[in-house]
N, C-alpha and C positions, 0 to 999 in steps of 0.2 A: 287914711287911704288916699294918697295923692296923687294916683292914677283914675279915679274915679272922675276927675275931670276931663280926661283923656281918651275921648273913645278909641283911638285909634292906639294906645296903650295897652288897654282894655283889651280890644280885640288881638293884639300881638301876644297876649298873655291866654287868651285861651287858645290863639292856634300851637302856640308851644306847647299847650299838654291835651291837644287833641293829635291822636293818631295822623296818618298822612291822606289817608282816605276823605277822614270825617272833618278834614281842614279845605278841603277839595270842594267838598260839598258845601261849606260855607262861603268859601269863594266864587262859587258860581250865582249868587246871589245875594241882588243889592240890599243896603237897609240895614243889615245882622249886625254892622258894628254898634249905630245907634240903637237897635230895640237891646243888644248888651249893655250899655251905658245905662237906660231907662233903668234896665232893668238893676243894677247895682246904686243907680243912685237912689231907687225904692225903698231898695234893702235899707241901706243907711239913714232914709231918712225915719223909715219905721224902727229902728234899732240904733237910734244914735250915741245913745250907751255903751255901746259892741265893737272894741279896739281889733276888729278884724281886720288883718291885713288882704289888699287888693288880690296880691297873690294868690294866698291860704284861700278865698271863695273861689276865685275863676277856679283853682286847680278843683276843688270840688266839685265847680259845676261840672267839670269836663269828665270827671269819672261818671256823673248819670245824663252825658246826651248821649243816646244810643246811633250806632249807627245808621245810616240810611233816614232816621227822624229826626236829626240835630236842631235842623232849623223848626219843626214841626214843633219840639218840647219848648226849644225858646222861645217860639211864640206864645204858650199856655202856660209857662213856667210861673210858679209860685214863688217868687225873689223873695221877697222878705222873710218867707217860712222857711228858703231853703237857705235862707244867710242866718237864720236863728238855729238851726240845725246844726248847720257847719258849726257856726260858735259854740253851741252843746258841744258836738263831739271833741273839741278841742280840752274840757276842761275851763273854759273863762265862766269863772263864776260869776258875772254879770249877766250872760246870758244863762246861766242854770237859773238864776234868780226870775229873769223874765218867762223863761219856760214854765217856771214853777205858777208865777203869777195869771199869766195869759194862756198859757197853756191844760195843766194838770189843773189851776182852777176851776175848768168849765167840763171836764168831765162828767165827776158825781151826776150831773142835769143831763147830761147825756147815756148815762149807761143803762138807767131803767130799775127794774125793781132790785138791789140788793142792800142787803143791812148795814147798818150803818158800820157795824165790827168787820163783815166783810169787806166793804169800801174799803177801810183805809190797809189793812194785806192788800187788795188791790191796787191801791197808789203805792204801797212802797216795795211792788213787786213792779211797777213800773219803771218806777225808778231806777230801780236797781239794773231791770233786763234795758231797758233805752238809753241810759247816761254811765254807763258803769264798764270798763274794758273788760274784757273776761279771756282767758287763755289766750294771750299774746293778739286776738280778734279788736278792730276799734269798738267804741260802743255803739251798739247797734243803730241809735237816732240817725249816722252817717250813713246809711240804707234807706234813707226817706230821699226820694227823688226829686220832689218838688212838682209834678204832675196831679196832686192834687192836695187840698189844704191838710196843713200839718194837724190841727186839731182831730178832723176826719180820720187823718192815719193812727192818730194814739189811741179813739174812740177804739176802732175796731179790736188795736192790740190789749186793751183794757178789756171788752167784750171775752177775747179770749183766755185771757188770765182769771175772769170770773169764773167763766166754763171750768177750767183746772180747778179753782177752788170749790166749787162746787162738787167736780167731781169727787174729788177728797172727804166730801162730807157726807156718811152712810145714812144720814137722815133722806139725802136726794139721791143714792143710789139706788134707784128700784131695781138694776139689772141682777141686783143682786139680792134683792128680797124674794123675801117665799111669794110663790104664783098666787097665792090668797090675798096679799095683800098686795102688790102687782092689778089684780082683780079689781080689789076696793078702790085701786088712785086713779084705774082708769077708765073704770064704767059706772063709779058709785050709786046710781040712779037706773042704770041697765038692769032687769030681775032676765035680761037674754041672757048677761053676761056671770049669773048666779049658776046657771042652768050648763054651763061648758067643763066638762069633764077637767079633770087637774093635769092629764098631759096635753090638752088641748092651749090649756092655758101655760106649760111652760114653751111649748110651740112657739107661741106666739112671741113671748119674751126673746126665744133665742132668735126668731125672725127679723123682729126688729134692732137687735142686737147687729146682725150681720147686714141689715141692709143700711144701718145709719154708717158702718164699719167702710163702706164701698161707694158710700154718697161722696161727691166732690167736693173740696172743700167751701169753697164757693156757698153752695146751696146749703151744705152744713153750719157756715156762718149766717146764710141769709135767715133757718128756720130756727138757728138757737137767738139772734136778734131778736126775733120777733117774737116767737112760743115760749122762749124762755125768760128771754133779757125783760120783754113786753114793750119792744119798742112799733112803735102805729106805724100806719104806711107814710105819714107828714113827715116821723124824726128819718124814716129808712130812705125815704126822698133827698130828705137833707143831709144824708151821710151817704147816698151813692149816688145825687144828683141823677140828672133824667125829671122825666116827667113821672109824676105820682098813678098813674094808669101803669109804666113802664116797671114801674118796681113792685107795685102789687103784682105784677104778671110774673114776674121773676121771682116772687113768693109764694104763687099757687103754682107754678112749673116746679119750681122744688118741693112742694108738697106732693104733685102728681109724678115726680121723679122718685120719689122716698115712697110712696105706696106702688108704684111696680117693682120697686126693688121688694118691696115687702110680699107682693106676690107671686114673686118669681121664687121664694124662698120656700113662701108658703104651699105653692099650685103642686110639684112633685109628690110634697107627702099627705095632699089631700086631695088627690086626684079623683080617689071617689067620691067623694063626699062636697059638691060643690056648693051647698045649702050653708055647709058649715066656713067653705071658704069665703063666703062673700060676708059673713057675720062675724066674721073676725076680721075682716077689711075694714067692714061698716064702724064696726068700735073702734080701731086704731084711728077712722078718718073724725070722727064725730067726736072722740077727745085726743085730738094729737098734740095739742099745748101740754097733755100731762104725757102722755104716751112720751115725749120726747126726750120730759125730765130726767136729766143722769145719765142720757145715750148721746147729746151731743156736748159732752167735754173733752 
């Protein structure tokens, strides 16, 4: 890469494959050639294995600086994960090798409780969706923007690809067990929840059913993380960064987003009966870690 010496290279090389706008906005301010140097000679120095041409990155970078944030993302940009990235998507088996090593290594410690037979379907469902082209589409890894650590972004996409597996597995689908045993997984110790008539009980199943169905995804990833995956508020901290107060709160917001949804389903068809609505709230709140099971995949 023998423009990497040359900031003023460097920089000629990202305004050519930035729009006319988002070149405009670079030019109106000082500094942007050197913090783009800093930041490619990062890359290389963390990846010195990585026969990426000068070109091949800038032109990357420049498809994820957004308009109007160009200089914003340069500033927080993650160089080295998005020059390991790049290198993925290209096919350079050097960097598949270090992805594999630095990357998918540190997973497994990051995803939380699954078996070991599910893990690895999980890594090589990863693999396949992140490094692998699919109908004329690049492989997906080249949609990692570099605004926050690469590790972070496979974590989540891992999280979700458990979710799917899981789903698949009629052992953890309760949406679709009989309301009796539905009953046993999510009140076991409840004799309230002995005591609830059998349509009371498939109620409830098809409530939660439709209120996990209209949850955002967002919150949907935040309470299958944590209820399901069994990741604490420390690893949920260190995967969406903030303050550890700031993520807890944004894990009982979506807990108290996911029971209005669940009583808004519920209020119309037991409008009479408000005794029985608030005991069928109380159960869902008081085991929602299992209530969840098999509704957010």
């Amino acid at each position: 890469m023998s423009d990497e010496r040359n900031p003023g290279a460097l920089a000629a090389l990202l305004r050519e494959h930035l729009p006319r706008g988002q070149s405009a906005e670079l030019e109106a301010v000082e500094g942007w050639e050197a913090l783009l140097h800093g930041h490619v000679e990062a890359a290389r120095a963390a990846w010195p294995a990585l026969p990426l041409p000068a070109e091949s990155f800038v032109r990357h970078l420049a498809r994820h600086l957004p308009a109007g944030k160009t200089l914003e993302v340069l500033r927080v940009l993650h160089a080295a994960d998005l020059y390991l990235a790049c290198a993925c998507a290209t096919g350079e088996s050097a960097a598949l090798r270090a992805f594999e090593q630095h990357i998918l290594r540190l997973v497994p410690s990051r995803l939380g409780r699954v078996s070991p037979s599910m893990l690895d379907e999980v890594l090589q469902m990863l693999r396949e969706r992140l490094l692998v082209a699919s109908g004329g589409a690049p492989p997906k890894i080249s949609s990692y923007g570099g605004r926050g650590p690469l590790l972070t972004w496979v974590v989540i996409i891992a999280a979700r690809i458990a979710g799917e597996l899981v789903g698949r597995d009629e052992r953890h689908q309760l949406v679709a067990d009989p309301p009796e045993e539905l009953a046993r997984l999510l009140a076991p110790s409840n004799p309230e929840y002995a005591l609830l008539r059998e349509d009371a009980r498939q109620l409830l199943v098809e409530s939660l059913r439709k209120a996990v169905e209209v949850l955002p995804e967002q919150e949907r990833t935040l309470l299958r993380l944590h209820h399901f995956h069994g990741f604490t508020m420390d690893r949920l901290t260190l995967l969406y960064g903030g303050s550890r107060s700031s993520v807890a709160r944004r894990v009982a917001d979506a807990r108290e987003l996911l029971l209005e949804r669940v009583r808004m389903e519920l209020t119309p068809r037991l409008k009479q009966d408000q005794l029985a609505l608030e005991s069928l709230l109380g159960l869902v709140n008081s085991r929602l870690d299992i209530s969840l099971h098999g509704l957010l995949d």
